[in-house]
N, C-alpha and C positions, 0 to 999 in steps of 0.2 A: 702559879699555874698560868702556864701562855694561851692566850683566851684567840678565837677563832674569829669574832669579829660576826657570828651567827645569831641572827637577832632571832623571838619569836617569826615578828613581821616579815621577816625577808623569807620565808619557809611557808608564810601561811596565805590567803588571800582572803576578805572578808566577803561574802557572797548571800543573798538572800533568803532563808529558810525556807522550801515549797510548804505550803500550805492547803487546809484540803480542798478547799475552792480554788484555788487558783488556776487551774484548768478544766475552766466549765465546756459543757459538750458542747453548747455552741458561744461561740465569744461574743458574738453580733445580737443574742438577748437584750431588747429593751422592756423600759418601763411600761411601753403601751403595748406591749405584748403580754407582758404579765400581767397587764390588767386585763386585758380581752381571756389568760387562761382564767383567772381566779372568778369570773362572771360564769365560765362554763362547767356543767357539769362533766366527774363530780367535786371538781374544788369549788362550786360555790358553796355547797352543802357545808365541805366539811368547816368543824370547830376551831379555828386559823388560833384559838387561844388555848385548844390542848396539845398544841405544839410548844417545845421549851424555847425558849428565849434565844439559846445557841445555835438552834436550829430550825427557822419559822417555818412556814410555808413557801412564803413569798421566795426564799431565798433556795430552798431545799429545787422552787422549780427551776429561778434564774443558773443556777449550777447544774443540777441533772436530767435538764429535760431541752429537747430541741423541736422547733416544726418544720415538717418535714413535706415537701409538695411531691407530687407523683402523678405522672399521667397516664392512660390506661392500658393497659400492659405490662407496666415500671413493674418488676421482682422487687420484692421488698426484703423477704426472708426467705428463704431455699430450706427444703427439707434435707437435716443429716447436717448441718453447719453449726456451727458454736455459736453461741450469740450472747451479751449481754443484756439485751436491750429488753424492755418491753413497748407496745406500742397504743395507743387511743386515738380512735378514728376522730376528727372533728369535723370537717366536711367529706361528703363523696362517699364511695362506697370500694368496698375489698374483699377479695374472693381469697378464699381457705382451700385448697386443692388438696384433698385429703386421700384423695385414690387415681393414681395417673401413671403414664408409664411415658411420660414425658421424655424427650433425648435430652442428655444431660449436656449438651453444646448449647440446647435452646436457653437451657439457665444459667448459661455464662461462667458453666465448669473449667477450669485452667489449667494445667498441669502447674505446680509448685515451681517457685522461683528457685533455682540451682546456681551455686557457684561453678562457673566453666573450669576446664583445664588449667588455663593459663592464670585464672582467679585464685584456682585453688594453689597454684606452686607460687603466686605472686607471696600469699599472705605470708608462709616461709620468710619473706625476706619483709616486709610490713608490717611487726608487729608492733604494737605499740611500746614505747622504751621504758615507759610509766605503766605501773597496775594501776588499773582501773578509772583508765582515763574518761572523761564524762563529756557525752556531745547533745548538745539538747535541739539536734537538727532532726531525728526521727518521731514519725510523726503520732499522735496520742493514743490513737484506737488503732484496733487488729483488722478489724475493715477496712478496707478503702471505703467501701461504699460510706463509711462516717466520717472519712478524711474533709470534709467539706459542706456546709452549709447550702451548697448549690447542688442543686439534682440534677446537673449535668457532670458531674464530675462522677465516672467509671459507674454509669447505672448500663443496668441490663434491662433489655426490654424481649417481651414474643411478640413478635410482629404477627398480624394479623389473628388477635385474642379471641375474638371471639369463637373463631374453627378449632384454634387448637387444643381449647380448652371444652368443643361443641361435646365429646366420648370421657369429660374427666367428672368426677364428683366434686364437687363444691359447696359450701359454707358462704353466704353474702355476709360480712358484717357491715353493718353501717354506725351513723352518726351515734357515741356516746361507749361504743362498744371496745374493747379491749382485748389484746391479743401477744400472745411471746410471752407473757409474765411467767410461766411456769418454767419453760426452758432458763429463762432467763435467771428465777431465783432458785432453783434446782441443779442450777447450773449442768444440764441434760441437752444434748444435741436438741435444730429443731423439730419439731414431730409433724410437720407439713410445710408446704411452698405456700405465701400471700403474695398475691399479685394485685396492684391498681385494678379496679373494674370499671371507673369513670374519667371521664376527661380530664375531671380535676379531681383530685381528694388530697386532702390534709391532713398530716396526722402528726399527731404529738408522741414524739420517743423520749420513754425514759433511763436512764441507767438503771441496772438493778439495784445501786447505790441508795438514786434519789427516791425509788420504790420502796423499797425495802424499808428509809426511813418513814415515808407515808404511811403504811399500812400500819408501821409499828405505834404512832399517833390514830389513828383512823378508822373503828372497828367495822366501819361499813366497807369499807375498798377493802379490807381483808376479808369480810364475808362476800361482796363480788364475787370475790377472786376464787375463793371455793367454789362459784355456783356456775361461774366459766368457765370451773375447770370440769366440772361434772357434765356439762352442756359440750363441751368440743374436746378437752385433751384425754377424759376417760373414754370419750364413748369411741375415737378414733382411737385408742387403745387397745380397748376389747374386741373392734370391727374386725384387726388384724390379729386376734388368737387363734390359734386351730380351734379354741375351743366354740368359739361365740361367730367364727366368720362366717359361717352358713344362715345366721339369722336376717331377718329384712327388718326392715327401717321400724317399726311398730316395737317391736320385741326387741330393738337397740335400746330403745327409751326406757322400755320396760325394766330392760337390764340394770339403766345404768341408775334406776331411782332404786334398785332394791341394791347396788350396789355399797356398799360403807369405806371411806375412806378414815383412815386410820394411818397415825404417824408416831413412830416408838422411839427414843432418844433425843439426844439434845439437837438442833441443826450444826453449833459448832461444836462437835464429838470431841473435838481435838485438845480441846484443853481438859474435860474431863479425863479425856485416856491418859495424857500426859500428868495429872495428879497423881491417877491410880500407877500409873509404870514407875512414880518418883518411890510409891509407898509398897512398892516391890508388890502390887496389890492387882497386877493388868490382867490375872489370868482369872480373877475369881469371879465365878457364874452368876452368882448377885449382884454385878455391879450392872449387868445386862437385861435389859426390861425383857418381861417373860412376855411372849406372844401365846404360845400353843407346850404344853406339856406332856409328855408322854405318859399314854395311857388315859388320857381323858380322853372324853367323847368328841368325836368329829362332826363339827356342826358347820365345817363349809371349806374352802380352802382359803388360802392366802397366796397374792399376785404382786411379787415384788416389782415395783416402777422405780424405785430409785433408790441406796443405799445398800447395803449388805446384812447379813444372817446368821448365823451361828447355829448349824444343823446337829445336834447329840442325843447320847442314848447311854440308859443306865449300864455303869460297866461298876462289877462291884460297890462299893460303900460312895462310888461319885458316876461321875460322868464321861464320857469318851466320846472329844470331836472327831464326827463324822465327814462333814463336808460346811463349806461357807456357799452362801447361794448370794446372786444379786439381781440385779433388775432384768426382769423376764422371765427370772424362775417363778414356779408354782409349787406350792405347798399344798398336803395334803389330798391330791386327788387320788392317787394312789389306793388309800384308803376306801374313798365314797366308792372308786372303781369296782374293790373287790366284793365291796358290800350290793353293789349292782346284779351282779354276776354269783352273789350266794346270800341272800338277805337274809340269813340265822344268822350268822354271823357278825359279834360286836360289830359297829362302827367307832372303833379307836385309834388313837393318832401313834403310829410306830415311832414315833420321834418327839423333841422339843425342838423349839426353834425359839430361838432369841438374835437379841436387833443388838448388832455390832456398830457403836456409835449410832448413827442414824438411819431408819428405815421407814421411807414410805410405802404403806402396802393397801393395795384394796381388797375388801373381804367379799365375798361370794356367797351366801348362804346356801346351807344343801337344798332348801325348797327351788330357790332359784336354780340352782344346778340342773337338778331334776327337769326342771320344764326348759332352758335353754340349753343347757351343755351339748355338744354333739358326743354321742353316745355310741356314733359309729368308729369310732377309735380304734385300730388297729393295737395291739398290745406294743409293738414298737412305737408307738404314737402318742401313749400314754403321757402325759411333764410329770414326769417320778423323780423325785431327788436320787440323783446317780452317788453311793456309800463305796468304801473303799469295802475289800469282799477279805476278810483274815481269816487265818488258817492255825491251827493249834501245832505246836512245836514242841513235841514230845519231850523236848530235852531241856525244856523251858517252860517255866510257870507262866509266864507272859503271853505275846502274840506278836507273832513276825507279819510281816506283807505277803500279800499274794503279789506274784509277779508284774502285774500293771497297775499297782496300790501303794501310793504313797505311803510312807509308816505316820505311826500314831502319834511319835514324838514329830513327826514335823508335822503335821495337821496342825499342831497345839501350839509349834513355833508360830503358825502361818498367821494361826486366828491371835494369837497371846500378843503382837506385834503389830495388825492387821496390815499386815502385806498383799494381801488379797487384793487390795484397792487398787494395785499399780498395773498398768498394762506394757510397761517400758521399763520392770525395774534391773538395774544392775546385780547379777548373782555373778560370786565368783566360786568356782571349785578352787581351794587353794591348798590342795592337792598337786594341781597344776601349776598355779601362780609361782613364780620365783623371785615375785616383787623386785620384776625388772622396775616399776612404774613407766614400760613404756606406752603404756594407757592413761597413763597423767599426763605424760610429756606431748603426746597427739592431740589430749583437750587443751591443754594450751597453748598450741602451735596455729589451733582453729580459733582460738577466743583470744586474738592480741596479746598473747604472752600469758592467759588468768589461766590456772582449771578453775572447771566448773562444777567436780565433786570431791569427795575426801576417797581414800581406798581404804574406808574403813566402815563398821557396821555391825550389826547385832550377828552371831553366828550360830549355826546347829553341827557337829561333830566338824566336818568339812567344808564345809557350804556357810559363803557370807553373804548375806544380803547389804550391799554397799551404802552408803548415805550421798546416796545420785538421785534426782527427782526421777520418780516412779512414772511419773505422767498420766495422774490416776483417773481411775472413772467417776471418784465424788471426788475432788479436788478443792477440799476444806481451805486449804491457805487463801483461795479468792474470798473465803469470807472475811469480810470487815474491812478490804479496802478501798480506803477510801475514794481512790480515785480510778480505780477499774484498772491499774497499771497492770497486775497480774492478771494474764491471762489466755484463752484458747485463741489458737491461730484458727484461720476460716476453713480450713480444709483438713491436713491431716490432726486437730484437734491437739496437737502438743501444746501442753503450758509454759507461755516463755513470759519475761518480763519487761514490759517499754522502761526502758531507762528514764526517756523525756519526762515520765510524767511520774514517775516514783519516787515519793517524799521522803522516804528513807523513815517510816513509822514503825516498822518492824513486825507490823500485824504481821503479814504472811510467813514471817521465818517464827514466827510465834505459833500460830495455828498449825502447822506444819508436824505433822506425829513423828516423820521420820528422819527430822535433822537436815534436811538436804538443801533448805534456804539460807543464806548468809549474808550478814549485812558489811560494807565493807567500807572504809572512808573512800570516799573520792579525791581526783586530783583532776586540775585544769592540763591543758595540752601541753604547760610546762613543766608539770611536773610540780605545780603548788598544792597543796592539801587547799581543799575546799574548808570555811568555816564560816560557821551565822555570825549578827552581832556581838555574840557573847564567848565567841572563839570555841564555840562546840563543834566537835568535825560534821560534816554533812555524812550521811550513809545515803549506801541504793541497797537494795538487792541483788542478790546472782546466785543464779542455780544452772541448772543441766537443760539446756534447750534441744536438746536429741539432734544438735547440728542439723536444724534444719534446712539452713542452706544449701549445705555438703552432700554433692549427687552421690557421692556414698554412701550415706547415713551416718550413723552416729560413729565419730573417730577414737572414740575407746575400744570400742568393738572388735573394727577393724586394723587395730595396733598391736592385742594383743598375738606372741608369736605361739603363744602352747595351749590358745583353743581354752583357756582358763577363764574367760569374760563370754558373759550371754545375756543381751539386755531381753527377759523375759516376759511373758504376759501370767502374772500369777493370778489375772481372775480365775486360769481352770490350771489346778494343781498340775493336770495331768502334761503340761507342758513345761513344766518343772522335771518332773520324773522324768519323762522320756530324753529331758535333757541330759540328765543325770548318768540314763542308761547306756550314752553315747558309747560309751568306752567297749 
């Protein structure tokens, strides 16, 4: 056999393995820094030896934590933004603007960076000649404002602070105090604007990374962290319900100690759901922690703030999904309402609800209802769980849809699958499809020659739900990496993935429910396979970044030529259906 002269070596190149420190937030961390943190509360407190050996304190801070100077005025966090980060004051003080009607130019709003005309007909001919060529020139965090050690680097300031802020509500935090942790490990937009209130303040940011591992060692920063969150993110929660916003500051408080915070599911769902869909086993109702049961007594509602729901109701010998609910929905008042308005009558709960993977929910109790709720409620006004409305089909033992009602079997698709999660996810009617792939050929025309999904996926009669990143609203794949590579851009909130700083561990294409992450070898700009000391290839990630650049939006979309592709918001069914009804 006449041999080619093709070594291993001439194909491969040997290259570094990333590691998970290796790109600490701040590089410029010294020693006398971390001594001056570990003296200050609360790391001197804690127990530096029920930390494991792999992962100490000392080091957990040198990797995930930066100090950060501010002068007064300096935005630190903008309400409505993604954020990883959380923050502890150490010197100075910082205002929590909780109620403002602020211009959104003062906080340093931008319109989205776009590829022009001439950008976008360039990449046509600029594609990369190699799949997934690897450039470690972009920079680590989705902020700019973290691009840099220096607070002069893209900070936003209000000029003349004290006026502008003279008509807004405010929260002082000062020295020792804590803030962003909940966004940040909830992964939950922010729920208020911090701005510098002093000449100088200092504060210590952490990744939700080097958090996350603290708390998990730490029982006191995790009990904190509950009572920070009862003190600023519930009570600034409740302030803004129809239900509670009529109350004054006295009867806030009151609210939020009778209030109960309650959390049902795993935080990472993801691996659990993916066991039960291996063991053909995702749809059954017992794998779902019971919240509230149909037909018991209503002894207060429930206020989803983060995760999803599973709304049913007894239909012969089981049960029949109704509706999925998420953060904002209310549960149960419905009920307490009617029993207002006729008090012979039971107070019972017309429905069950169970927690789809993960649900934070705060409970209310009826005593408390009764004395704060506002009870002026117009009947349009009521938060009633909105149910599809069926109709009996003479010709048929079963139940068809009412006209603006999803059917039963795709309710059961939605929840069996949890699609519900995604607010960008790709449906296709393939009906229509004639799997041109000119929807593949678009995504990779915009991404140097890669797609960035499969045009395939779980289906109901017609209708596929693609394996394209959903761009969801719990967005599970961020959990567990390491290096915060996965993550929300600052503004329209898509999840995209920094190549620079992704180690290729495969956590996120692991956590990921619905297949749409993918780990892929890399190669240098010549076209060599990347490999470690041990000739293992290197992986990154690559998923569906909703083309963010592209002042069209997302180029699957807009390729398809039969109207067969709809990248949908399945938080509310109903924009499914009406898609559906196009025709």
């Amino acid at each position: 056999m006449a041999t080619t002269g093709t070594t291993l070596e001439s194909l491969t190149r040997k290259a570094t393995r990333p590691k998970r420190w290796d790109d600490p937030l701040d590089p410029a961390m010294t020693d006398a820094t971390l001594d001056r943190l570990l003296a200050t509360e609360p790391f001197a407190s804690m127990n530096q030896s029920a930390f494991p050996a792999g992962t100490p304190l000392r080091e957990i801070l040198r990797a995930d934590s930066a100090v950060r100077h501010y002068t007064i005025g300096e935005i630190i966090l903008r309400k409505d933004d993604y954020g990883t980060s959380a923050f502890l004051v150490l010197e100075g003080e910082v205002d929590v603007i909780l109620r403002s009607d602020l211009d959104p130019q003062l906080l340093g709003r931008a319109p989205k960076v776009k590829k022009g005309l001439m950008a976008r007909i360039g990449q046509l001919w600029n594609n990369n000649p190699e799949p997934e060529g690897w450039s470690k020139k972009s920079p680590r965090a989705s902020d700019k404002n973290k691009g840099s050690i220096s607070k002069k680097i893209n900070s936003v300031y209000l000029q003349d602070y004290p006026q502008i802020v003279s008509e807004a509500q405010t929260v002082a935090l000062k020295k020792g105090q804590m803030f962003g942790e909940i966004s940040a490990l909830s992964r939950m937009p922010r729920t208020a604007t911090v701005v510098a209130a002093t000449a100088q303040a200092s504060l210590l940011e952490f990744s939700w990374e080097g958090l996350r591992d603290i708390m998990r060692y730490d029982a006191a920063l995790k009990k904190q962290i509950d009572t920070i969150y009862r003190e600023n993110s519930l009570k600034n929660f409740l302030s803004n319900h129809r239900l509670f916003s009529h109350l004054a500051e006295k009867d806030f408080v009151q609210l939020c100690e009778e209030a109960q915070l309650e959390t049902f599911g795993d935080y990472n769902w993801s691996g659990a759901y993916r066991k039960l869909a291996a063991d053909g086993d995702s749809t059954t109702f017992a794998s779902e922690p019971l919240i509230v049961k149909e037909g018991e007594y209503s002894n207060g509602i429930y206020m989803i703030r983060a995760g999803f729901c599973r709304v049913s109701q007894k239909y012969g010998s089981g049960e029949r999904t109704l509706n999925y609910i998420g953060a904002g929905s209310v549960f149960g008042y419905e009920e307490i309402a009617k029993y207002w308005k006729n008090p012979n009558q039971e107070m019972q709960s017309l429905y069950t609800l169970r927690s789809l993977g993960y649900a934070h929910l705060i409970f209310i109790p009826t005593a408390a209802l009764e004395k704060f709720a506002n009870r002026g409620l117009s009947e349009a006004e009521f938060p009633t769980i909105t149910v599809p409305q069926f109709k009996s089909d003479s010709e048929n033992t079963g139940l068809v849809e009412a006209d603006e009602a999803p059917s039963a079997s795709l309710m059961e698709f939605m929840a069996e699958h949890r699609f519900f999660n995604g607010t960008k996810s790709m449906v296709i009617d393939m009906d229509r499809c004639t799997r041109c792939d000119d929807c593949v050929r678009a995504c990779a025309s915009t991404h140097d020659g890669n797609p960035r999904f499969l045009r395939h996926g779980p289906m109901i009669d017609n209708l596929m739900i693609a394996n394209a990143c959903m761009h969801c609203v719990d967005p599970v794949c961020m959990i567990g990496c390491p290096t915060g590579a996965i993550h929300r851009t600052s503004f329209g909130g898509e999840v995209v993935i920094n190549p620079a700083s992704c180690i290729g561990c495969g956590t996120c294409a692991a956590n990921c429910p619905y297949d749409s992450i993918r780990m892929v070898e890399v190669r240098s700009s010549q076209g060599e396979f990347l490999v470690d000391e041990e000739f293992q290839p290197i992986l990154k990630a690559t998923k569906c970044d909703l083309c963010v650049e592209q002042l069209s939006g997302p180029a699957c979309l807009n390729a398809c030529p039969h109207d067969a592709l709809s990248r949908t918001d399945l938080t509310r069914v109903t924009s499914l259906t009406q898609w559906l009804k196009r025709k």
